[in-house]
PLY file of the C-alpha trace (Angstrom):
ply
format ascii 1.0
element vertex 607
property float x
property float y
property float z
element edge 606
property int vertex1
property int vertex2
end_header
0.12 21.44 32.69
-2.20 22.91 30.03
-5.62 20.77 28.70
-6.12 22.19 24.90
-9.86 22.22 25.45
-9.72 24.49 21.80
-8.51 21.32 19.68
-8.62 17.73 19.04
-6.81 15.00 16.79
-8.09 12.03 15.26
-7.10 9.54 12.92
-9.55 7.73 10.69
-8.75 3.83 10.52
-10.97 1.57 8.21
-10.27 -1.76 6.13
-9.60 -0.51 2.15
-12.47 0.68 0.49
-14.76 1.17 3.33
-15.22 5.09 2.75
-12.53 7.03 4.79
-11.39 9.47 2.35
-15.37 10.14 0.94
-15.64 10.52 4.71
-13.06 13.49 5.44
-14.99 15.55 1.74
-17.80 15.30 4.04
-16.23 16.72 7.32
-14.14 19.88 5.29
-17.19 20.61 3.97
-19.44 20.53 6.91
-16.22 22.79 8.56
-16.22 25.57 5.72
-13.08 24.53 4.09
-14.66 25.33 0.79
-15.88 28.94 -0.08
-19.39 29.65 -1.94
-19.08 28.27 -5.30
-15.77 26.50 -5.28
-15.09 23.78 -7.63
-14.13 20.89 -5.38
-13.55 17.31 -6.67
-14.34 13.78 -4.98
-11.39 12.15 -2.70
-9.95 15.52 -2.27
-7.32 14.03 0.00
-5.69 11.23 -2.69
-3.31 14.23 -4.46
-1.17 11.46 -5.58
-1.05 10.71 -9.12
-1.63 7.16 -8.73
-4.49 7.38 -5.66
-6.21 8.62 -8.13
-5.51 6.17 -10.72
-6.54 3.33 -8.09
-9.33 4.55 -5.97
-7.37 3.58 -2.53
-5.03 5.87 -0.14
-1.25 5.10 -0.30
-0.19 7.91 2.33
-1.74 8.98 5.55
-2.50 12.81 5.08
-3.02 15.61 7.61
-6.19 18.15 7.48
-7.80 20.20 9.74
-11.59 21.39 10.28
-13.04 24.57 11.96
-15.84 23.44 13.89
-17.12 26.37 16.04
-14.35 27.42 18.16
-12.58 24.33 17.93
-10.08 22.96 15.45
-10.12 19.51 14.78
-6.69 18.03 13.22
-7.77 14.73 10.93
-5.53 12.34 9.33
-6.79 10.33 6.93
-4.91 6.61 6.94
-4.56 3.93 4.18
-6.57 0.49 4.52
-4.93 -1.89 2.36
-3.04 -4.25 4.70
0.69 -3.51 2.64
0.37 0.42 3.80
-0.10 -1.06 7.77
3.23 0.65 8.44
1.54 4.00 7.29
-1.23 3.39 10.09
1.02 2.62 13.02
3.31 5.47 12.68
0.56 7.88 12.49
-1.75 6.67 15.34
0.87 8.33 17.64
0.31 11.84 16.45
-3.56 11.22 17.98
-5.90 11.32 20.81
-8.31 8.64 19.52
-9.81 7.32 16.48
-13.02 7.13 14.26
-13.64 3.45 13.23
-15.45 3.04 9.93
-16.94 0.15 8.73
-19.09 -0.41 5.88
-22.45 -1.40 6.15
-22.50 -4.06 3.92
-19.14 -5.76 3.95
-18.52 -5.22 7.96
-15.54 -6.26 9.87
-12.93 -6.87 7.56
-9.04 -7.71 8.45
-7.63 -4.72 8.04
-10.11 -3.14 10.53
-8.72 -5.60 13.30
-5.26 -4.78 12.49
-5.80 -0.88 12.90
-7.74 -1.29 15.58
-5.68 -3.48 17.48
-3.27 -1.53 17.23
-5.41 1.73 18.16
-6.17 -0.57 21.81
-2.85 -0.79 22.69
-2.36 2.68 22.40
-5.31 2.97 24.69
-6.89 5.66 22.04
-10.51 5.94 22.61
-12.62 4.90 19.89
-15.76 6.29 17.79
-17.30 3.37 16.10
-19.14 4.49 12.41
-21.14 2.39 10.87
-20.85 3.90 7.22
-22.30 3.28 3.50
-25.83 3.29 5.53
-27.78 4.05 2.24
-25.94 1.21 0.11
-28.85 -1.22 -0.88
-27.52 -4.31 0.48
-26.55 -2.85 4.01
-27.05 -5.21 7.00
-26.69 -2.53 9.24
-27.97 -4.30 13.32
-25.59 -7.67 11.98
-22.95 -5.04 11.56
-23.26 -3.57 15.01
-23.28 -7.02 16.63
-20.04 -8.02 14.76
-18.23 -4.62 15.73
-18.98 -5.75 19.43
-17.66 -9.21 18.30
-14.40 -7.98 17.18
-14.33 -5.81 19.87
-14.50 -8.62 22.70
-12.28 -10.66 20.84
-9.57 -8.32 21.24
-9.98 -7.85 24.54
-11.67 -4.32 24.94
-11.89 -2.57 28.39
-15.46 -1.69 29.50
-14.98 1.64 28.16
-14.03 0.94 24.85
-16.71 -1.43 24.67
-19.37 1.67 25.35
-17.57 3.61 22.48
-20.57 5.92 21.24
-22.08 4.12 17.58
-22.84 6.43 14.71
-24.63 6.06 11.20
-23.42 7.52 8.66
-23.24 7.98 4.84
-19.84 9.75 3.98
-21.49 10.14 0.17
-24.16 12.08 1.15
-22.66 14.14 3.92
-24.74 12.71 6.86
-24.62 10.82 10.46
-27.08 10.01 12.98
-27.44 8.11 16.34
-29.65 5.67 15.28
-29.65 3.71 11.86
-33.19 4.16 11.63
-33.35 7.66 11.57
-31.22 9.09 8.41
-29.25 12.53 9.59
-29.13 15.89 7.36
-25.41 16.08 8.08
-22.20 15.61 9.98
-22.68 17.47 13.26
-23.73 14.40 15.09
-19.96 13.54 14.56
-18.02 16.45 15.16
-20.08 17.05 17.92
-19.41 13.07 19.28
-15.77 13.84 17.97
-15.73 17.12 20.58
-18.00 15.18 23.80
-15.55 11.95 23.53
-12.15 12.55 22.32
-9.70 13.88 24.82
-8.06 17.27 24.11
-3.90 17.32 24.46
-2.63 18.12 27.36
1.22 18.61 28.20
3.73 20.79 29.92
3.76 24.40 27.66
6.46 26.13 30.24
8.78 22.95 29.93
11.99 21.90 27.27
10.54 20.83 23.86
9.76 17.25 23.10
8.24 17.06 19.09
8.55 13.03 17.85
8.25 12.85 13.56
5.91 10.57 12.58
5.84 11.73 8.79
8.22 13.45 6.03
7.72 15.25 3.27
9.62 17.05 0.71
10.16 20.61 -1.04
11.97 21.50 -3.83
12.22 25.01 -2.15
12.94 24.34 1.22
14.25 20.76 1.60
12.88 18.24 4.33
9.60 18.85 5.82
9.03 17.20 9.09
5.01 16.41 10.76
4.66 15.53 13.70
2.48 16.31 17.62
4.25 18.39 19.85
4.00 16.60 22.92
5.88 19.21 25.19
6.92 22.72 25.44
6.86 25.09 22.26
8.17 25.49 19.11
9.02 29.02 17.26
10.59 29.71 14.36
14.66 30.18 14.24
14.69 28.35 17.45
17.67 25.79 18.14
16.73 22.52 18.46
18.55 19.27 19.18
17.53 16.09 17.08
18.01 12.94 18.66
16.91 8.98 18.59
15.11 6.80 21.49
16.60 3.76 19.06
20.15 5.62 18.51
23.29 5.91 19.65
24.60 8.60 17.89
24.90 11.66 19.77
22.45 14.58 18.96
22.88 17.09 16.41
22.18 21.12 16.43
19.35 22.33 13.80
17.35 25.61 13.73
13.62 25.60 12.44
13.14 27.97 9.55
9.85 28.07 9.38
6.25 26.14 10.76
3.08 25.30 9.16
-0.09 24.56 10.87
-2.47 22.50 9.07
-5.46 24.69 7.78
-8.24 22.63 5.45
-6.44 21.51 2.56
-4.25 24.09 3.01
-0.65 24.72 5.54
-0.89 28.20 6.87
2.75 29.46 8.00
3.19 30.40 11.32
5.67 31.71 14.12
4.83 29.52 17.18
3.02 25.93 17.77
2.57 24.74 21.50
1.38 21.41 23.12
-1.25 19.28 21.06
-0.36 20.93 18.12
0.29 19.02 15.10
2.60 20.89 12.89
4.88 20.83 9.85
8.44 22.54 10.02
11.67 23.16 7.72
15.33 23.28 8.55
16.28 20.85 9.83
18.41 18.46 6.64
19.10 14.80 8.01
15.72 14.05 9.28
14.09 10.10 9.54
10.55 9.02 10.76
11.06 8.56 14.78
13.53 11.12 15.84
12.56 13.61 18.60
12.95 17.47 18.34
14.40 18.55 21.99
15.54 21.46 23.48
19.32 21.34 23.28
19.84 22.03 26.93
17.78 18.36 27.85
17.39 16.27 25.01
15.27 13.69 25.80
14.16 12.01 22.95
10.94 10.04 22.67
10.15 6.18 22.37
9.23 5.84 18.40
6.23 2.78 17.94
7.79 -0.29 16.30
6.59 -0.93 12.85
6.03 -4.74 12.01
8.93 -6.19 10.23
8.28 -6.36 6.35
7.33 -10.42 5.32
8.07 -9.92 1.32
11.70 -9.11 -0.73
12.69 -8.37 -4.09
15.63 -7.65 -6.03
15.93 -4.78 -7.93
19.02 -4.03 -10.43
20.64 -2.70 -13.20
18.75 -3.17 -16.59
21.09 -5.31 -18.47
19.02 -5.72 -21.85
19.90 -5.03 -25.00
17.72 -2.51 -24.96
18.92 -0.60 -21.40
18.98 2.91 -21.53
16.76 3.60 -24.47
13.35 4.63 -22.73
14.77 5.60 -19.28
16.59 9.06 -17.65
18.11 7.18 -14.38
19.77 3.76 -15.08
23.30 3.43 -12.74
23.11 1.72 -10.19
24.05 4.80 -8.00
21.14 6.28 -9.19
18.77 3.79 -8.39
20.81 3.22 -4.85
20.09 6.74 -3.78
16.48 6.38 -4.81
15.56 3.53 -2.41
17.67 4.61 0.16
15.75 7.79 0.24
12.42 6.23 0.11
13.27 3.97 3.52
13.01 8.21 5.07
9.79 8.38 4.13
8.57 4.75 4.55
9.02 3.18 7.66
8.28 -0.48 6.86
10.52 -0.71 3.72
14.39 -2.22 4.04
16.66 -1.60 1.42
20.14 -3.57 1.43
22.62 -4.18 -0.70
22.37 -7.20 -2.80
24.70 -9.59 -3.59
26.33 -8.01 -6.96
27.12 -4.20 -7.05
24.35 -3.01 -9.47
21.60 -5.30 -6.88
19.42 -4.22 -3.74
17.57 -6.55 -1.84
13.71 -4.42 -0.81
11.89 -5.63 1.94
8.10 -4.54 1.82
4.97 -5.42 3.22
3.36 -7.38 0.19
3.07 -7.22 -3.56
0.94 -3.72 -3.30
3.77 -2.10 -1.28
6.68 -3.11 -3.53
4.63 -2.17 -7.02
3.51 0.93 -5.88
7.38 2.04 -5.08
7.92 0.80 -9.07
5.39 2.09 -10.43
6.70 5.33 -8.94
9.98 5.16 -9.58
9.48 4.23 -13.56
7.22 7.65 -13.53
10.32 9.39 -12.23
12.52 8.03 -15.02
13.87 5.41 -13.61
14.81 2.23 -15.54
15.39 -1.45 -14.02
14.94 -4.83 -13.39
13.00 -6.63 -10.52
12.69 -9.93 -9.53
9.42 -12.30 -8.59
9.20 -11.94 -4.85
9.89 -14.18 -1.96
8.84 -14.38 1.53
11.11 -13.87 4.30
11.72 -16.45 6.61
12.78 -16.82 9.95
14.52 -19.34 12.34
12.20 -19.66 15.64
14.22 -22.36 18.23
15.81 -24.01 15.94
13.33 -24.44 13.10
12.37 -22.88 9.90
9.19 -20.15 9.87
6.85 -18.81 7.61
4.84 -15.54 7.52
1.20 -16.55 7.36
-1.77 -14.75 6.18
-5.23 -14.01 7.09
-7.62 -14.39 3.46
-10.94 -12.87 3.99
-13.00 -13.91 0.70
-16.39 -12.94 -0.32
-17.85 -14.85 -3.50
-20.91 -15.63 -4.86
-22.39 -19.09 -3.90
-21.82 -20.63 -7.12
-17.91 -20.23 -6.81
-17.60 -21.03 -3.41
-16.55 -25.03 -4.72
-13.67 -23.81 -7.06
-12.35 -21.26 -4.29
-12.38 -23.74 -1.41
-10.74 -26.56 -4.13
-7.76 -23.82 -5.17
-7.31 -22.72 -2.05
-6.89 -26.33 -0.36
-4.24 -27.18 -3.19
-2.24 -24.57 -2.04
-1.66 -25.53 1.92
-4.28 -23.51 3.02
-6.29 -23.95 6.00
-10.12 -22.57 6.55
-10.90 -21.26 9.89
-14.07 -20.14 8.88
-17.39 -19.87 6.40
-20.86 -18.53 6.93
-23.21 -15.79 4.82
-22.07 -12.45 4.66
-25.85 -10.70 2.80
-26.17 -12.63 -0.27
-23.20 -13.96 -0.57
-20.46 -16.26 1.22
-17.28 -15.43 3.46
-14.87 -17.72 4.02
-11.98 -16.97 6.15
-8.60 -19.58 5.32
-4.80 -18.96 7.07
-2.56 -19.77 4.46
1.25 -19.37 3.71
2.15 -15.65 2.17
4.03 -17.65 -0.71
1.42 -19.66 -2.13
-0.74 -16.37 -2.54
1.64 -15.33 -5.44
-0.05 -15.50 -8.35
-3.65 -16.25 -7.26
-5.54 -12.90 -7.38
-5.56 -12.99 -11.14
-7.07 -16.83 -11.10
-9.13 -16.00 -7.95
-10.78 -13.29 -10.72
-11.18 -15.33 -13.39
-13.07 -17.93 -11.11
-15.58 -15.75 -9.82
-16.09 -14.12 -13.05
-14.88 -10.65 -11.61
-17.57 -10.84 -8.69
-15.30 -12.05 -5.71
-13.58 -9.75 -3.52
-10.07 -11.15 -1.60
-8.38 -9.23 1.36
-5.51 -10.33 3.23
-3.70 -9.46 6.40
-0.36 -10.66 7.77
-1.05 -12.73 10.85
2.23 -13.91 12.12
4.78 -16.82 11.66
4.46 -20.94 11.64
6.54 -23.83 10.69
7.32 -24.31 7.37
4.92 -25.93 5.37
5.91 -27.79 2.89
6.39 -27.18 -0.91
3.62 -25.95 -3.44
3.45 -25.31 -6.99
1.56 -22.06 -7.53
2.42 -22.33 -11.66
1.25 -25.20 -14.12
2.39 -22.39 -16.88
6.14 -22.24 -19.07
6.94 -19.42 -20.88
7.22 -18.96 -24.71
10.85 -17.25 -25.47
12.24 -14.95 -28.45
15.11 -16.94 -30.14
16.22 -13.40 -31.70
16.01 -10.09 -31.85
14.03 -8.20 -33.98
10.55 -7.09 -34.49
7.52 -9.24 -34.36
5.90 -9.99 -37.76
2.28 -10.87 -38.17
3.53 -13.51 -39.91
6.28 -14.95 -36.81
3.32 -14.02 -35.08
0.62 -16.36 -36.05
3.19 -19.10 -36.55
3.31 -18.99 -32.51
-0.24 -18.13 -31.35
-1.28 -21.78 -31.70
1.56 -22.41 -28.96
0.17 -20.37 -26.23
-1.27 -16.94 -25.13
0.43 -14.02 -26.39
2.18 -11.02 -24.66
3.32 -8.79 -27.73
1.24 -7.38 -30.91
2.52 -6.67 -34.28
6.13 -4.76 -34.67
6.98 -5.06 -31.14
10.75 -4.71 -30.64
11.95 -8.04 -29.28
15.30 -9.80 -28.23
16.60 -12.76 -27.70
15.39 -14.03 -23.77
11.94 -12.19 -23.95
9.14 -13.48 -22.49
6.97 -13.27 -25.65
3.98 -15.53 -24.72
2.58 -18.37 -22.09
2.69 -22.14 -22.72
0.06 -24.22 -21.20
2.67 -27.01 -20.51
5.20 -26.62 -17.38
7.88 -25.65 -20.12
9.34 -23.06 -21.75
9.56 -22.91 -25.50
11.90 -20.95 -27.70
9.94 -19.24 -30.80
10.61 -16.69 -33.43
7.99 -14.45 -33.83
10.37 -12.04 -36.06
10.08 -14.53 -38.40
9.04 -13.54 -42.15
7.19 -15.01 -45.30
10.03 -14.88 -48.05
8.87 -13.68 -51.58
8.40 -16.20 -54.35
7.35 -15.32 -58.07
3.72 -16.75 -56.81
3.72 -15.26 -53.08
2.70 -11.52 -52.86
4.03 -9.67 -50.18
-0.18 -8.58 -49.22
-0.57 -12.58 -48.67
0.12 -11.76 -44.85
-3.09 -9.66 -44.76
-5.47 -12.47 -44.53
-3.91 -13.22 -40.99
-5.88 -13.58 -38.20
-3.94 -13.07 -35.05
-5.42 -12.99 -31.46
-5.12 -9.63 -29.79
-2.28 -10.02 -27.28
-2.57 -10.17 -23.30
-1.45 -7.01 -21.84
0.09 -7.21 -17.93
0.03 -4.57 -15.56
2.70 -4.12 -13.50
0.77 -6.83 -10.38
0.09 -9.22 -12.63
3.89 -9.25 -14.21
4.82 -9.53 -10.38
2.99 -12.39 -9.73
3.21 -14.45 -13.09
7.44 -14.28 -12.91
9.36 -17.55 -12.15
12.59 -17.48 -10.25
15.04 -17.62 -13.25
12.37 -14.94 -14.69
12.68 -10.84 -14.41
10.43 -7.50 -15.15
12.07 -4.83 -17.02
10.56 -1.63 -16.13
11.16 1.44 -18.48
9.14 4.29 -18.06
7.40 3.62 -21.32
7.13 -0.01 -21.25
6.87 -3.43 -19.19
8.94 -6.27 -20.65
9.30 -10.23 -19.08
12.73 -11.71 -20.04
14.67 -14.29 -18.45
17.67 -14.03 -16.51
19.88 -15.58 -18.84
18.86 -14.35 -22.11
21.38 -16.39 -24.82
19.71 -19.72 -25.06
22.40 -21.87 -25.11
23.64 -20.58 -21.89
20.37 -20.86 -20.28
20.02 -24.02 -21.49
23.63 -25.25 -20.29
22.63 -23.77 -16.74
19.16 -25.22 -16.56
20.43 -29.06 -17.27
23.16 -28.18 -14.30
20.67 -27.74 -11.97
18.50 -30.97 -12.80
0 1
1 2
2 3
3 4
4 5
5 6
6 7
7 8
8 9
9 10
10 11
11 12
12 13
13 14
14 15
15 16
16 17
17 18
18 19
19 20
20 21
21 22
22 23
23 24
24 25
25 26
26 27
27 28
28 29
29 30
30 31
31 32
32 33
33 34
34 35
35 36
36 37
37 38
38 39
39 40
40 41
41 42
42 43
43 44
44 45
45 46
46 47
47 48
48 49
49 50
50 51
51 52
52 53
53 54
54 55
55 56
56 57
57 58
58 59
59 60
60 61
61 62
62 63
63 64
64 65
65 66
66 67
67 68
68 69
69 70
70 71
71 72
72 73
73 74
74 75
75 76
76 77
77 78
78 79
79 80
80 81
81 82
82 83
83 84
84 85
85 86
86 87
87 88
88 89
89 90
90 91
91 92
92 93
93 94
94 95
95 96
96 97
97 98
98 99
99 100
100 101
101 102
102 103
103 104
104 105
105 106
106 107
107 108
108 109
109 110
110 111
111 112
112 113
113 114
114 115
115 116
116 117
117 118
118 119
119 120
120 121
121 122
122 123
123 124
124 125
125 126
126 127
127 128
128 129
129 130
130 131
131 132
132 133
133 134
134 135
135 136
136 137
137 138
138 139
139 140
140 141
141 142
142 143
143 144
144 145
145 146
146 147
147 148
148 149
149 150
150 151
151 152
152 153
153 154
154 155
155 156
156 157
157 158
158 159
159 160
160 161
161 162
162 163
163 164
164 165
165 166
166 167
167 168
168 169
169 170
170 171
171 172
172 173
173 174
174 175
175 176
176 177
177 178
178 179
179 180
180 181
181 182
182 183
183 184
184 185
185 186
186 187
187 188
188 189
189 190
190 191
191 192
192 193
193 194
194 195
195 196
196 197
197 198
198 199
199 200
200 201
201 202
202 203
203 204
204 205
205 206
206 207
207 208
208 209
209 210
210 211
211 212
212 213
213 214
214 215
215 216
216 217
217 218
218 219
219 220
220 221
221 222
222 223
223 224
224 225
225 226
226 227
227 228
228 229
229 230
230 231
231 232
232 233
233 234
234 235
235 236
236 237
237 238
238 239
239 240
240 241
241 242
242 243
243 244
244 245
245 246
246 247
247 248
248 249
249 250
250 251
251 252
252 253
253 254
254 255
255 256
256 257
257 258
258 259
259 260
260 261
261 262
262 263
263 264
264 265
265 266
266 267
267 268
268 269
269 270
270 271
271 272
272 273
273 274
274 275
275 276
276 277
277 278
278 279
279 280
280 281
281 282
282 283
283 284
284 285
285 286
286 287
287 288
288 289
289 290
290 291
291 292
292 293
293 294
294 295
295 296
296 297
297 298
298 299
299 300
300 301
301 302
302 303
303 304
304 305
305 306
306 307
307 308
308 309
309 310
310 311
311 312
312 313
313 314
314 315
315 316
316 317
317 318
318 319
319 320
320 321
321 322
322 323
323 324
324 325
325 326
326 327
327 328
328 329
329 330
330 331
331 332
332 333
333 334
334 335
335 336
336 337
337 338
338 339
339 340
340 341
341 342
342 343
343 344
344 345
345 346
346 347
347 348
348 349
349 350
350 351
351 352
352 353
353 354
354 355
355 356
356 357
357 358
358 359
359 360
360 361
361 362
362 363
363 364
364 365
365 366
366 367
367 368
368 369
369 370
370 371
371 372
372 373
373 374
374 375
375 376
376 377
377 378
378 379
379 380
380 381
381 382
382 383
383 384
384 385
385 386
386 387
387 388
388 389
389 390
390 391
391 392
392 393
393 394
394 395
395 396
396 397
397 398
398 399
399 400
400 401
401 402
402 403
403 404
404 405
405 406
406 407
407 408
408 409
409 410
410 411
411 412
412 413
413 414
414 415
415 416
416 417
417 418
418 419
419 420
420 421
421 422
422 423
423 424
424 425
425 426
426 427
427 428
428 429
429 430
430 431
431 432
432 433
433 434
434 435
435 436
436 437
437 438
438 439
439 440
440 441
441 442
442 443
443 444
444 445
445 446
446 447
447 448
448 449
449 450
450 451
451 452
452 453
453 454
454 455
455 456
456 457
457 458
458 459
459 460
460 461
461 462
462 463
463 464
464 465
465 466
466 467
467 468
468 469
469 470
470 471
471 472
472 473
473 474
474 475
475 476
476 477
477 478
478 479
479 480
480 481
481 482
482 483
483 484
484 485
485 486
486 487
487 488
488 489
489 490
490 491
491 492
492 493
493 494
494 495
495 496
496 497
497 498
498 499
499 500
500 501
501 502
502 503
503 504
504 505
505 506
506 507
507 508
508 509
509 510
510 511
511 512
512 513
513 514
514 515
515 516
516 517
517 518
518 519
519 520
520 521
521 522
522 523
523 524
524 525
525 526
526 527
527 528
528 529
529 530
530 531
531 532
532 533
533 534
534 535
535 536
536 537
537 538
538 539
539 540
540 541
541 542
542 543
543 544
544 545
545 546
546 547
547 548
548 549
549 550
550 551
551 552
552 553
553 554
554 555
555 556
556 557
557 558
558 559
559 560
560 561
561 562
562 563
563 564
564 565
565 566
566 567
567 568
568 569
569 570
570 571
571 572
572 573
573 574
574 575
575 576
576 577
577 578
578 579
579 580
580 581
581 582
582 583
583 584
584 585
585 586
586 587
587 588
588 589
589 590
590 591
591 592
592 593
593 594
594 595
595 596
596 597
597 598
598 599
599 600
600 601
601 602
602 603
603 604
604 605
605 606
């Protein structure tokens, strides 16, 4: 056996928000991943389109840092709770794991998820403490709740001595005490090179290589990370690629090439051994969790099990009249293929078939998870309809179960009443409340379902101040019915496009969706009505000429600028007999039935 004193991997876990990504620009840095003068930009690591957009880390990325004569490999996680699956997959590439939390905010639920799971794959841990130089940091309350958390999940004397470090990822700096500011990160790597253990394994024996991630080339197909945990792997070898959770037998491959992880950068190279975390090409029908073995002993390795999704949608076909005008992929093959070849990438998404040919059921981990796979897929050119989503439910001896979820709120004091009150009405239950700085946490288990639809109305509460995370905590009886909408809808009677005129005929009815010469059609959601009813309206409507009306008469309306949705708040404001057209251009509500006498006919036979 072989100890790789020359390299160590780490994963950095945190709750969303909490400074990760600022974190890892810090550390390439510090290792000279940047030459004299480069141009380098913040969040270096978020090279999706929409991390960017949103400030927040959708997929766990590999780097690596020079640090001396060591090489350190880094993977930088997601912390929003709906990317958990992300996390989990990836914590089995490492050796142990830097903890951040932020000064100010502390322990939040996503940082007992990820570390939970970190414990039970007895990683060691390096606690940071970071945001240090934010003006409302409670830094020794901070400590004392890390230790908290810690004993309430159970941590072994050693994990409980996990070295503490200060640190501000902004600023590039980390110290051992939080009263003494460092000048920069070598307090870390150097804690990262004391306490983490290097990878050790069997060099001289059969290979053994478990995927934990996938990515794709135009050039060369399927690209394949993952930790060698045995032998070594060169380029043209034969491998066999086999499944701990499979019966199928193995199948013959040959590596075409390997990348090691270099700064921002994959360097090619001819040979990886043990502890090395490395991409590779050739090999076609690859999934998250198989093993590459040597084809004289395959002996594939046991893949983590990635909690089951709690949320489903339906996606189809775009039936409306105006399918196919905006959008490059609209068959229902097309959109097939497209799902089924995210579930390769994304371990904690199910795709089935739905219960018409041009449906599929998708099984995510919340509302994020399921509108960030949209939101990429109408980039792409793809064109469809989705439906409001639903929780999944499950039959535990003999009755009916629920997923739950853990709501960690901060507010101001003032809107602490109005929270609580909202909250209450819809079945949840407060575990806790107490000061978080200058403002108030309160902790409430409450069912996944009645969530939908109260982030926006959480906002509008707290006047934009409050700050809502939630976690999945597990499943419990059925609760009981809830109404999470007082709202109707306001409907097109026609189609056509709006007029001012149609326009401020309707206004008075409700909030509006649509502005001035929108296209419309008959079933569009046009507008909200305050009432629990829908109303059907024309807003195509015109002003007809007289010999004493002038045509510029319609100038002197006033009409009130319309309420634009993104894509979440369409999500969570749909009803059941409601859908979301997605174009790549635009974001239309309609209902399911759009002629109105049919609607109507099937609304009065179900009452």
């Amino acid at each position: 056996m072989i100890v790789r004193e020359d390299l160590r991997n780490v994963a950095i876990i945190a709750h969303v928000d909490h400074g990760k990504t600022t974190l890892v620009d810090g550390l390439l840095e510090q290792g000279g991943a940047y030459h004299e003068n480069q141009a380098t930009t913040d969040r270096v690591m978020d090279s999706n389109a929409l991390e960017k957009e949103r400030g927040i880390t959708i997929l766990a990325k590999n780097t690596a840092i020079r640090y001396g004569d060591k090489k350190i490999n880094v993977i930088d996680t997601p912390g929003h709770a709906d990317f958990g699956g992300e996390v989990e997959r990836i914590l089995k590439m490492v050796n142990g794991v830097i903890l951040l939390v932020d000064a100010a905010e502390g322990p939040m639920p996503q940082t007992r998820f990820v570390l939970r799971k970190a414990m039970e794959l007895n990683h060691r841990i390096i606690v940071v403490v970071n945001k240090i130089d934010r003006p409302d940091a409670r830094v020794h309350e901070v400590i004392d709740e890390v230790l908290e958390l810690l004993i309430d999940l159970n941590a072994t004397d050693e994990q409980l001595d996990s070295p503490m470090l200060f640190c501000s990822g902004r600023a590039g700096t980390a110290s051992f005490s939080p009263d003494v500011p460092g000048t920069d990160l070598k307090p870390l790597l150097d804690t990262i090179i004391d306490y983490i253990p290097s990878p050790d394994g069997e060099e001289d024996e059969d290979l053994q290589l478990l995927v934990s991630a996938i990515d794709y080339n135009e050039y060369v197909g399927k690209i394949g990370v993952g930790r060698i945990e045995r032998g070594t792997l060169k380029v043209n070898q034969e491998v066999s690629v086999c499944n701990y959770h499979s019966d199928a037998s193995p199948r013959r491959a040959k590596i075409v090439s390997i990348y090691q992880f270099e700064g921002l950068s994959r360097q090619p190279a001819t040979t990886a051994t043990v502890g090395d975390i490395v991409c590779f090409a050739g090999v076609e029908e690859l999934s998250i969790g198989d093993t590459l073995c040597s084809p004289s002993n395959p002996e594939p390795l046991e893949f983590v099990k990635v909690s089951e999704p709690t949320m489903e949608m339906t996606f189809s076909v775009n039936d409306s009249p105006f399918a196919g005008k905006e959008g490059k992929f609209v068959t229902s093959r097309q959109i097939r293929d497209r799902l089924y070849k995210e579930t390769l990438k994304d371990v904690s998404l199910r795709v089935t078939d739905g219960d018409t040919t041009d449906s599929f059921k998708v099984a995510g981990r919340g509302e994020m998870h399921l509108s960030i796979l949209i939101e990429t897929m109408r980039r792409e050119g793809y064109e469809l309809c989705c439906s409001t989503p639903r929780v999944l439910y499950k039959t535990i001896d003999g009755t009916l179960h629920e997923p739950m979820e853990r709501v960690s709120i901060d507010v101001p004091d003032e809107s602490v009443g109005t929270v609580v009150q909202k909250l209450g009405s819809r079945k949840g239950e407060l575990l806790e409340m107490g000061k978080a700085g200058t403002r108030t946490r309160i902790e409430y288990l409450i069912p996944s379902r009645c969530l939908f639809g109260y982030r926006s109305e959480f906002m509008t509460d707290t006047k934009g101040e409050g700050v809502i995370n939630t976690l999945f905590d597990g499943y419990q009886p059925f609760k009981g019915d809830v109404i999470t909408r007082y709202t109707g809808s306001l409907i097109a009677s026609e189609d056509g496009e709006a007029t001012s005129y149609g326009l401020f005929n309707t206004q008075d009815r409700g909030a509006m969706f649509i502005g001035v010469q929108t296209p419309v059609y008959e079933g569009m959601i046009v507008g909200e009505c305050p009432k629990m009813e829908d109303i059907v309206v024309n807003v195509c409507k015109k002003k007809h000429l007289t010999a004493i009306r002038s045509k510029g008469a319609d100038e002197a309306l006033i009409l009130t600028p319309p309420r634009v949705m993104s894509l979440e708040q369409a999500i969570e404001y749909i009803a059941e007999d409601e859908l979301i057209e997605v174009t790549p251009k635009s974001l239309r509500l309609r209902k399911k039935i759009l002629n109105t006498q049919l609607r109507l006919k099937a609304n009065a036979k179900l009452k």
